[in-house]
C-alpha angles and dihedrals in degrees: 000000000000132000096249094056118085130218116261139189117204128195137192114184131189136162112232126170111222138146088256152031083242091047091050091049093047087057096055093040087058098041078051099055100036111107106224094041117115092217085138110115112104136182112222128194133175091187094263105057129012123207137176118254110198106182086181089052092054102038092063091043085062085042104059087028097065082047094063115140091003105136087215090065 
């Protein structure tokens, strides 16, 4: 770390239904980890101030962004 990097805590949170507190952890282990999953949206706190960082949201802004004046679109 250098001094100029902060401290942050991130958080994902999801509600998932399982026999147990381990089961419910595997399967978001798993959601996390899939490729196609949309398990991107992060809380982010550096003990002063918390956002919202949504990866997906952003991901299809660059995408019809980069669209802009084509007639397919």
């Amino acid at each position: 770390m250098t001094k100029e990097q902060k401290e942050y805590l991130v958080t994902w949170q999801i509600e998932i239904y399982a026999d147990s507190a381990e089961e419910a952890a595997q399967e978001a282990l798993e959601i996390q980890r899939d490729h196609e999953s949309i398990a991107n949206v992060f809380t982010v706190s550096d003990g002063e101030t918390e956002e919202t960082i949504d990866f997906y949201q952003t991901a299809a802004d660059e995408f019809w962004a980069d669209r802009k004046g084509d007639p397919r679109c």
